[in-house]
C-alpha positions, 0 to 999 in steps of 0.5 A: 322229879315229881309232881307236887304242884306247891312242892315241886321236886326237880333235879335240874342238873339232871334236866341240863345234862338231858337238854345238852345232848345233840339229839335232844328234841325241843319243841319249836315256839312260835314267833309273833307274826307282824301283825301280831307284833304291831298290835302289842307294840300299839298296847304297849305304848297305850299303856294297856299291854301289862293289863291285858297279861294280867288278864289274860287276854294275852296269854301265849306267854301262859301257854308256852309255860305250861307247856314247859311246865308239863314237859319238862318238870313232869308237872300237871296242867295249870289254869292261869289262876294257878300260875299266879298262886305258884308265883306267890308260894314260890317266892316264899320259899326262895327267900331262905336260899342262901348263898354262903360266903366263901362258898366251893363251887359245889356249894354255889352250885347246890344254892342255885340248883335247889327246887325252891329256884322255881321261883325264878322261873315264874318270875321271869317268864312273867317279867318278859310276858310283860315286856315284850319289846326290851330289846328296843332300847338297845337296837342302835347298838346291835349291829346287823348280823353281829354278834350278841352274848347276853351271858348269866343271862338266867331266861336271856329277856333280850334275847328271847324278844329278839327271837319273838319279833323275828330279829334272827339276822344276828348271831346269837348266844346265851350262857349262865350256870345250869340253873332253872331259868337257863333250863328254859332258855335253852329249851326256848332258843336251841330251836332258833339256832341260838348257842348255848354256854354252861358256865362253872362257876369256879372256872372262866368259859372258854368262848370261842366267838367275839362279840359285837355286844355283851349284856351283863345284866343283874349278874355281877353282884351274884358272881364269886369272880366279878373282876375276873370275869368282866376282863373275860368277857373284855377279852371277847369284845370287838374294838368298838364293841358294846358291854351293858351292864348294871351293878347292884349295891349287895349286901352279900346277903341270899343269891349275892356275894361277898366277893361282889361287894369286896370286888366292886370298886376294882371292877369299876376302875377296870371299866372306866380304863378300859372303856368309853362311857356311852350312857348311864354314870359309874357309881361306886356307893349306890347301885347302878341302873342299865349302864353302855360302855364302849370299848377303846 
């Protein structure tokens, strides 16, 4: 890898396979204390929390990144300024990447691994900066000490707010493909006890645990297997148990798929037998905004 500031070049499967080994340190990252936590939750409901970010008053998100960003892709130090320029040039890059149809596992592989995939990085170390409660939603359908998959989880949002508020009394687990955003989620979680599943994309993980709750959030229009992989994680979910989910209506087109366009009717109909819906509506011709279903 090397350090080009705008041009960052990274070989983030390298970076997978070195975070996988059983005595790979991470750093632990601090979680908010209560207090802390009171004082967010009070300027998110004022309305106040995004400004105080964009400020930088708030900045232990800022931080963390850069500790992230020096560590691990081997960048050098940035000033805040500098986090919000790169977000900017990142996203010009990424709009070229391409995901194209009928592609082999290598070739979808490669489309996610490609340097310009930072983006997504920034983006989401951003997006959660900025929420830092979303978990708060859905708390009424995790059960105490149950157990949560957020899966093609990218930086796992849910998750990763659990963690920073302390709400350790689950068992958790994140998985996705060896991408940029799931680099950082590991780096992140591990610390926490939080297990860690790389997915291949050609393959159905084979996971060993059943959930009490599965979040499928902004992933299945990205999958080459939409149907497949919905009746899997079915297979994982306890009677009773919560899937959350959304679909958007792709075009096929960048980092979607085909097969999730052709698929989406199937996945649906499979959902609506399978499931009880709980919130949200199925929607077949236009995209679906946070959907729970409950399984029969």
């Amino acid at each position: 890898m090397a350090d080009h500031f705008g041009n960052i070049s990274v070989d983030i499967k390298k970076l997978h396979e070195q975070i996988n080994k059983p005595d790979q340190k991470t750093p632990k990252i601090k979680t908010l204390n209560p207090f802390t936590r009171f004082i967010y939750l009070a300027l998110v409901k004022l309305g106040l929390f995004k400004k105080f970010v964009d400020s930088g008053f708030i900045r232990d998100w800022f931080k963390e990144f850069n500790q992230y960003w020096m560590q691990q892709l081997n960048g050098r130090p940035l000033n805040l300024h500098d986090f919000f320029f790169l977000y900017s040039w990142y996203r010009t890059k990424f709009q070229s990447i391409e995901v194209n149809e009928n592609a082999d596992e290598n070739e979808f592989m490669a489309s996610w691994q490609k340097p310009e995939n930072i983006y997504l990085t920034f983006h989401s170390v951003y997006k959660i900066a900025t929420a830092p409660f979303c978990y708060y939603p859905f708390k009424k359908y995790l059960p105490s000490n149950g157990a949560i998959l957020e899966y093609g989880c990218g930086m796992a949002p849910i998750i990763t707010n659990l963690v920073h508020s302390g709400q350790t009394n689950y068992s958790l687990t994140i998985a996705d493909i060896p991408q940029f955003t799931f680099h950082y989620a590991k780096w992140k979680l591990k610390p926490f006890g939080v297990k860690c599943v790389d997915i291949n994309p050609s393959e159905l993980p084979e996971l060993k645990d059943s959930y009490d709750t599965i979040f499928l959030q902004a992933v299945l229009e990205h999958l080459p297997n939409p149907l497949e992989v919905v009746k899997n994680l079915t297979a994982h979910l306890k009677g009773g148990g919560y899937l959350i989910f959304d679909y958007s209506l792709g075009d096929g087109h960048g980092l979607d798929t085909m097969e999730s366009v052709r698929q989406r009717k199937d996945v649906l109909n499979y959902l609506t037998d399978t499931f009880e819906l709980t919130s949200g509506r199925f929607e077949s011709e236009k995209s679906m905004g946070t959907t729970i279903v409950r399984k029969k």
